[in-house]
C-alpha positions in Angstrom: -19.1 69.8 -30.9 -19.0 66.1 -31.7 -16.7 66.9 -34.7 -14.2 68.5 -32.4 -14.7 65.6 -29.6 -13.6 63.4 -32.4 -10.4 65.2 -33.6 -9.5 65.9 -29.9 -9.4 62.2 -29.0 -7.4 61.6 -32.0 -4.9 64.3 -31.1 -4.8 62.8 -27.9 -4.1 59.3 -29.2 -1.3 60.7 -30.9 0.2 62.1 -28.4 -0.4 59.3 -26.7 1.4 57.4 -28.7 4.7 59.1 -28.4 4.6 59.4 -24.6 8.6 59.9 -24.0 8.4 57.5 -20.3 7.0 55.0 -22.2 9.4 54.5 -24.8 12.4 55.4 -23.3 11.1 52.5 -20.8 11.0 50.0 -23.5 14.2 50.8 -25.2 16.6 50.8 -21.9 17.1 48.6 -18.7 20.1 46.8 -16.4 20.7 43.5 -15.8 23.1 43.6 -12.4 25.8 46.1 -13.4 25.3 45.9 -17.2 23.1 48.9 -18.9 21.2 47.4 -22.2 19.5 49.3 -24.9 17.0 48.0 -27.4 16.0 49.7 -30.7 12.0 49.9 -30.9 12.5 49.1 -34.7 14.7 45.8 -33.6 14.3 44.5 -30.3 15.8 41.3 -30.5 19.2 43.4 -30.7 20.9 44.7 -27.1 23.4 47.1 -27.1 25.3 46.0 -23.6 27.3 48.2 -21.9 29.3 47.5 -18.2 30.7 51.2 -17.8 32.1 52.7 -14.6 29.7 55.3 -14.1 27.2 56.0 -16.4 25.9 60.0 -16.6 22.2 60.9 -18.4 22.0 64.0 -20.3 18.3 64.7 -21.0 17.6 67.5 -23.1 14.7 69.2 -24.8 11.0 69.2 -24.7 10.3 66.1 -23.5 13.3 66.0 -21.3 11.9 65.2 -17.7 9.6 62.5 -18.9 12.9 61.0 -20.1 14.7 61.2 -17.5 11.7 59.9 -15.1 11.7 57.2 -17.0 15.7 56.5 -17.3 16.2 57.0 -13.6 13.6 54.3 -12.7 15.1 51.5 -15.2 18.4 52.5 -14.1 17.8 52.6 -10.5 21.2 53.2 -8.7 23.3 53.1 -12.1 23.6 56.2 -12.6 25.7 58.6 -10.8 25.4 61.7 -12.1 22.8 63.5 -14.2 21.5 67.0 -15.9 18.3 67.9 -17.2 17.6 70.4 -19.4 13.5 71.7 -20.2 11.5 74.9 -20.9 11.1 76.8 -18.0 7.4 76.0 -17.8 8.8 72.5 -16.9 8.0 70.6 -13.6 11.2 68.6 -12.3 9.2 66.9 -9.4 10.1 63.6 -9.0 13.5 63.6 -10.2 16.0 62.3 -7.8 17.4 64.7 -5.2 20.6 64.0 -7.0 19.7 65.4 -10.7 21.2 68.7 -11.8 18.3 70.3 -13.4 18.2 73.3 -16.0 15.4 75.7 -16.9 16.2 77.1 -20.5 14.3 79.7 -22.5 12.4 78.5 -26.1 12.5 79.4 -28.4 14.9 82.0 -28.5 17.5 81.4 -26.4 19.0 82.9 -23.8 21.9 83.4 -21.0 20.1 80.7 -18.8 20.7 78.3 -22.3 24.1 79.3 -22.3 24.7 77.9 -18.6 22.8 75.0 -19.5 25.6 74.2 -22.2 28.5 75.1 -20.2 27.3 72.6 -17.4 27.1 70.0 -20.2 30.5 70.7 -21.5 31.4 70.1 -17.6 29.9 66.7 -17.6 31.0 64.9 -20.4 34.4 66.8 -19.5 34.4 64.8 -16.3 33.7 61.2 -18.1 36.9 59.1 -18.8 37.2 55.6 -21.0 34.7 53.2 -19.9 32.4 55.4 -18.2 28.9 55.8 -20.7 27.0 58.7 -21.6 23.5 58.5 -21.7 21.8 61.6 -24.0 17.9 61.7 -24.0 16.8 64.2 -27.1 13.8 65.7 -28.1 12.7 68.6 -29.9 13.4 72.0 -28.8 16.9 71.7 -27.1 18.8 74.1 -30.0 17.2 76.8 -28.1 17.5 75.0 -24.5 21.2 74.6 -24.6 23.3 77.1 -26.6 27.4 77.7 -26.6 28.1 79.9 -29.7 31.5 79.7 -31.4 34.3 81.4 -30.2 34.2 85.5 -31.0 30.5 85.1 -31.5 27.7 86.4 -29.3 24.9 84.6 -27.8 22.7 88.0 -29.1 24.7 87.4 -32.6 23.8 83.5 -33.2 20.0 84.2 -31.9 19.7 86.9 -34.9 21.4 85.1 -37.3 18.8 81.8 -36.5 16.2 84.2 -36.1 16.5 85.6 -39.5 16.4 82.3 -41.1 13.5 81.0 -39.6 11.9 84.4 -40.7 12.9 83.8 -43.9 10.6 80.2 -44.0 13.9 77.9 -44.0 13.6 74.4 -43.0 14.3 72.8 -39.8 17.0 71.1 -41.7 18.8 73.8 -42.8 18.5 76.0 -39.3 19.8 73.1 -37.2 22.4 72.9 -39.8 23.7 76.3 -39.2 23.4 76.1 -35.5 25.9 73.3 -35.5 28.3 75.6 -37.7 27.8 78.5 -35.2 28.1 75.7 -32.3 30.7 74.7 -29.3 28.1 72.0 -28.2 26.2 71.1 -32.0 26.4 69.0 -34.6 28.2 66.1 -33.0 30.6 68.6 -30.5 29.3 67.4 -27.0 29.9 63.7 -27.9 33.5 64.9 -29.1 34.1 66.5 -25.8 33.0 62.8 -24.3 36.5 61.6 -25.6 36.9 58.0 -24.5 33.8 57.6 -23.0 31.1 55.5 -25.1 28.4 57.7 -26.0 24.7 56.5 -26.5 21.8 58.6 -27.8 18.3 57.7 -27.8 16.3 60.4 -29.9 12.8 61.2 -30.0 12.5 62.8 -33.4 9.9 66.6 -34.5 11.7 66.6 -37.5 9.9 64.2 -39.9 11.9 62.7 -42.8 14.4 65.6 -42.7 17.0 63.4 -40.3 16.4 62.8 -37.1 20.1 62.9 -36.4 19.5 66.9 -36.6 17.0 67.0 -33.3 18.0 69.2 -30.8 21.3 70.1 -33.7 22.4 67.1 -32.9 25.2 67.4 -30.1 25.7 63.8 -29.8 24.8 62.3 -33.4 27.1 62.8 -36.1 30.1 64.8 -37.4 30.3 68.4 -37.0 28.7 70.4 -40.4 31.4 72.4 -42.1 31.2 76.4 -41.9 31.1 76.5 -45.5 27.5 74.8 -45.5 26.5 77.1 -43.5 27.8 80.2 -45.4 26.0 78.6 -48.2 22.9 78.2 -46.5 22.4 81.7 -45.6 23.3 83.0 -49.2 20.8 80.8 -50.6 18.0 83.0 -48.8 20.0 86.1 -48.9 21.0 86.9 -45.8 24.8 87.2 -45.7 24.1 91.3 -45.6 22.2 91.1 -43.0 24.1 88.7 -40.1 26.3 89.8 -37.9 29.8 90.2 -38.7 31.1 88.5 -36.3 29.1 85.2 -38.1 30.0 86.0 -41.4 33.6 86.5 -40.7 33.7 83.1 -38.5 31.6 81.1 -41.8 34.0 82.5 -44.4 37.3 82.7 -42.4 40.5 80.4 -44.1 39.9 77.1 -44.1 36.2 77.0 -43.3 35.4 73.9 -45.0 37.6 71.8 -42.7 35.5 69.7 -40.4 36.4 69.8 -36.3 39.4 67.8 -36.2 38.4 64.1 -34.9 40.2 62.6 -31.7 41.0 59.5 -33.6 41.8 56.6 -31.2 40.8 58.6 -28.2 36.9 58.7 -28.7 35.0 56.0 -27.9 32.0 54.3 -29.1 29.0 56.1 -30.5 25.8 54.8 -31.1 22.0 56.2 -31.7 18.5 55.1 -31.8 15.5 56.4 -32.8 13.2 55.8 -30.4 9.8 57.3 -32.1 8.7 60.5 -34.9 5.5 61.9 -36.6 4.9 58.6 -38.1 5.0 57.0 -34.9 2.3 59.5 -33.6 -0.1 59.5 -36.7 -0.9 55.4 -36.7 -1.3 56.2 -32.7 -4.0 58.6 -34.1 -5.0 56.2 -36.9 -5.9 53.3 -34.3 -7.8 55.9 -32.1 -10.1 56.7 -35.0 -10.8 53.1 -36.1 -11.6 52.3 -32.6 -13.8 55.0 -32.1 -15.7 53.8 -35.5 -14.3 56.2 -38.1 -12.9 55.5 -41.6 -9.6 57.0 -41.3 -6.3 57.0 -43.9 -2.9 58.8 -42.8 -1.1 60.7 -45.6 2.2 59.7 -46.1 3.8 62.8 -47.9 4.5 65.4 -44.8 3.2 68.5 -45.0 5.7 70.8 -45.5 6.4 74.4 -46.7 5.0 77.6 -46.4 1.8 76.7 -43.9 -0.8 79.1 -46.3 0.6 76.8 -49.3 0.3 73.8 -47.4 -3.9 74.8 -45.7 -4.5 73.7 -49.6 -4.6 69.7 -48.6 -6.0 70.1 -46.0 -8.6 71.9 -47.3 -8.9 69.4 -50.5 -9.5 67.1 -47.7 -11.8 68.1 -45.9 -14.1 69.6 -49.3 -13.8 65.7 -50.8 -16.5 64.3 -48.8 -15.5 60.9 -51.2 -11.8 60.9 -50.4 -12.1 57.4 -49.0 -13.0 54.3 -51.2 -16.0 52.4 -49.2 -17.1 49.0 -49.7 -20.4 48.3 -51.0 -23.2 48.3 -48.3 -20.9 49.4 -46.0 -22.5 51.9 -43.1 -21.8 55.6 -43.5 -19.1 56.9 -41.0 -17.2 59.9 -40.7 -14.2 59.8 -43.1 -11.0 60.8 -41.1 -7.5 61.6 -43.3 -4.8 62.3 -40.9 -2.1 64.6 -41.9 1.9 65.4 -40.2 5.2 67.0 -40.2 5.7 70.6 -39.7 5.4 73.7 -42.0 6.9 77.0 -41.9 5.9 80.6 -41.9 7.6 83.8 -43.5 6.6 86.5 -41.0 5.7 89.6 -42.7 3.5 91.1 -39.8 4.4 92.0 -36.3 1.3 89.8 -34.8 0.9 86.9 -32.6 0.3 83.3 -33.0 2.2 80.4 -35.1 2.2 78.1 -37.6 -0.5 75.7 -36.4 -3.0 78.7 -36.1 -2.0 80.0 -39.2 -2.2 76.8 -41.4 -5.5 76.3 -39.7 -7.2 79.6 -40.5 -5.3 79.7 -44.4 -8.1 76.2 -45.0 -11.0 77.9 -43.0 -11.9 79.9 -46.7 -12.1 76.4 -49.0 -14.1 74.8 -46.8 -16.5 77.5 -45.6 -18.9 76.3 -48.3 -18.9 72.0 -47.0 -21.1 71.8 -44.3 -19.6 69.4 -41.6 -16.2 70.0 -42.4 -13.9 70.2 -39.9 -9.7 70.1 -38.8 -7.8 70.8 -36.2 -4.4 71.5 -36.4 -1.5 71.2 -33.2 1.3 70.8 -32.5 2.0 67.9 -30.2 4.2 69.2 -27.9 1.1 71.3 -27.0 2.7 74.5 -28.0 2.0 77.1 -30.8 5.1 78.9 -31.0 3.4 80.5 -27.8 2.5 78.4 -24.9 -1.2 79.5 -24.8 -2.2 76.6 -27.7 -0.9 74.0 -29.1 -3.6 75.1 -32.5 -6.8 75.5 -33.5 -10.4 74.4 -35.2 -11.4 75.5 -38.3 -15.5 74.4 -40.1 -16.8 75.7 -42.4 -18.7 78.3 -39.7 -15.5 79.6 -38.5 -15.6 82.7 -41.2 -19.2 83.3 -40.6 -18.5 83.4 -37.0 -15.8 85.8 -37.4 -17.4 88.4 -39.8 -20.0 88.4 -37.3 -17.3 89.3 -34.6 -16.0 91.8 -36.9 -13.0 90.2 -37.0 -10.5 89.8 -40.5 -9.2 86.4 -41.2 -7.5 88.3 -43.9 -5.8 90.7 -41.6 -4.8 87.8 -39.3 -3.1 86.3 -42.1 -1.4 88.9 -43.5 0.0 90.2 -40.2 0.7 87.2 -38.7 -1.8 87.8 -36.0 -3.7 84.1 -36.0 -3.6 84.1 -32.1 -6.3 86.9 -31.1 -8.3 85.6 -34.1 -9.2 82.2 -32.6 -8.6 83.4 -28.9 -11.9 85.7 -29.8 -13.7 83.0 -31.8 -13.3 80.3 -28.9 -11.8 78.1 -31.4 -8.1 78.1 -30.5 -6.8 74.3 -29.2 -5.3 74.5 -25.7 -4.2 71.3 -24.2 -1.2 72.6 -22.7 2.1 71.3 -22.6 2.3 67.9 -23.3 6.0 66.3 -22.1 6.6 65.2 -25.5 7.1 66.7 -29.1 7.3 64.9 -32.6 5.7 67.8 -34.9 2.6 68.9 -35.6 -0.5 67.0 -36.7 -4.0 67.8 -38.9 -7.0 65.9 -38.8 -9.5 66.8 -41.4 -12.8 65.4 -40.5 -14.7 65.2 -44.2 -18.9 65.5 -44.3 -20.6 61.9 -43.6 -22.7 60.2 -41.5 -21.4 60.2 -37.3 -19.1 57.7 -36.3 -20.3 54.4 -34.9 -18.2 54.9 -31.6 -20.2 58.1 -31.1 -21.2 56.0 -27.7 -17.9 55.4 -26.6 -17.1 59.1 -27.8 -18.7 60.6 -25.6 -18.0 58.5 -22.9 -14.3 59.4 -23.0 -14.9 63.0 -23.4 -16.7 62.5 -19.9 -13.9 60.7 -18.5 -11.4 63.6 -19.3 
């Protein structure tokens, strides 16, 4: 149990680190009627802004702890706002005055499609030298959906939901949303016109863009309908989308982009405010602190999450995968993976990506004795909002025959979630207000940390 005390605090560190009050806190502020932003990578630069009015868009995830956090720097300046979460969201604390939106995720729904028309309303409403101020975070694509003329909400969902079936990258989803989009790729900040537009952006998509959270409706141009149409033939599934999408994606003149308002837009900026990287040296600090060796892994994990279990699993069976010093003590070696794989679903089960990538390295490292990994996603969520992961050592299979459960089974029908719900060993933290990716810890065999102490000291305090 002091293994998963351990990777627990670290998860928490990381999460800790991408806390969405906290950096939209540092990034914007007033000074009398002027509104200021600062980019965490170069604070010594202000964006200044004296607008009219300024309206707040917050959308995704990690929406509400935005907006928390905008409304208090901005106390007074702004005069109209809409906020946009999962329904398992709390708005409490929001001013009275804040429009607020519960959305399905993460397939959407008609409650997403109001949450887009009342979006199109507000930046409809803002006129030259008024601002718009759009807070994004993962998980608004779903949260806020307005498909393209002559296509149906039930249309676009099966057309994403076949590409994400088919193990397609964040990158190239998002990219089709925005073709199949009134409010994607860039359109809301279009339908801003002459209002200056500012997005701060809380990135879950790694080094795939982070101009492409949320599909982007206020970052960017608008992806042309022939890279979409592309997309989809590359995994094969033109045959089997509606026809209202294929007919919009290969209509005449599909590779035009959305005509541009020229002189009429305003100003457009964007800042990143923090990703997976930002969240894995949280994590790293945590585990020196706590006395561990600890190295974060700069290549992402990526791909198919049963492809991807095999690093981790290297990992964790490398008890030597850290360099030490001669003479130096014996501590626990931590290496601290991040980004966010995918999974083909073959099966009809339950559970997600996390789960599965954790129980695809339980088989490798069932023979390392004090091996151990957690994998979560840090928006506290596993597809399902039960667990945000799991544990995996190299007990769990034992544990399981024992059980008479089938880690093979599990696997192959996609059915990770009553697994480790039965074992004990699923990773519930609940939702967690922010959302940057997923993150693995793989705790290799050693000696305990020299923090154990101060371990378990925190593990009281929680």
């Amino acid at each position: 149990m002091e293994a998963r005390a351990l990777l627990t605090a670290l998860y928490r560190a990381a999460v800790a680190a991408v806390d969405p009050a906290l950096l939209v806190a540092e990034a914007v502020g007033k000074r009398g009627d002027a509104v200021f932003v600062r980019p965490p990578q170069t604070p010594s630069r202000e964006f200044v802004f004296v607008p009219n009015r300024v309206a707040l868009l917050a959308l995704g995830k990690a929406s509400v702890a935005m907006a928390h956090a905008a409304s208090h720097m901005l106390a007074g300046r702004i005069t109209e706002a809409l906020v946009i979460a999962p329904e398992y969201s709390s708005f409490d604390g929001l001013p009275p005055n804040y429009r607020t939106m519960a959305a399905t995720h993460p397939v959407p729904s008609a409650k997403s499609a109001d949450a887009a028309a009342a979006a199109l309303s507000l930046v409809a409403r803002l006129e030259a030298q008024d601002l718009l101020l759009v807070l994004l975070s993962g998980g608004g694509s779903a949260l806020m959906c307005a498909p393209a003329e002559g296509i149906a909400l039930e249309e676009k969902a099966r057309t994403i939901s076949l590409l994400s079936a088919a193990g397609a990258p964040i990158r190239d989803i998002n990219l089709v949303r925005g073709a199949l989009s009134r409010v994607k790729g860039g359109r809301l900040a279009l339908a801003a016109g002459g209002a200056d537009v500012v997005t701060l952006v809380l990135s879950d998509l790694g080094d795939d863009g982070w101009h492409l959270v949320a599909s982007g409706p206020s970052v960017g141009l608008p992806p042309s309908r022939r890279e979409a149409y592309d997309i989809l033939s590359r995994y094969r599934l033109l045959p089997l989308i509606p026809a209202a999408v294929r007919g919009h994606l290969d209509a005449p003149g599909r590779a035009e982009d959305t005509p541009l308002p020229g002189p009429l837009l305003g100003h457009r900026w964007s800042v990143l405010l923090g990703d997976i990287r930002t969240a894995l040296e949280g994590a790293r600090h945590e585990a020196h602190r706590l006395g561990a060796d600890a190295r974060v892994i700069p290549e992402l994990l990526t791909g198919e999450a049963r492809s991807a279990a095999r690093r981790l699993a290297l990992a964790g069976a490398a008890a030597g995968n850290l360099v030490r010093r001669p003479g130096a003590p014996e501590r626990r070696l931590v290496t601290i993976f991040g980004g966010e794989t995918t999974v083909t679903v073959k099966g009809d089960g339950r559970g997600g990506r996390n789960r599965e990538l954790a129980l695809a390295a339980a088989a490798p490292i069932a023979g390392v004795p004090g091996a151990c990994i957690l994998v979560a996603g840090t928006d506290g969520v596993d597809h399902e909002a039960d667990a945000a992961g799991a544990f995996v050592d190299d007990t769990t299979l034992r544990r399981a025959e024992a059980q008479g459960l089938d880690a093979v089974r599990a696997l192959v029908e996609n059915d990770t979630a009553p697994f480790f719900a039965a074992l004990g060993d699923a990773f519930s933290p609940g939702p967690t207000g922010t959302n940057v990716g997923d993150v693995a810890f793989v705790l290799a065999p050693g000696g305990e940390p020299a923090g154990t102490k101060s371990l378990a000291m925190a593990a009281e305090m929680e």
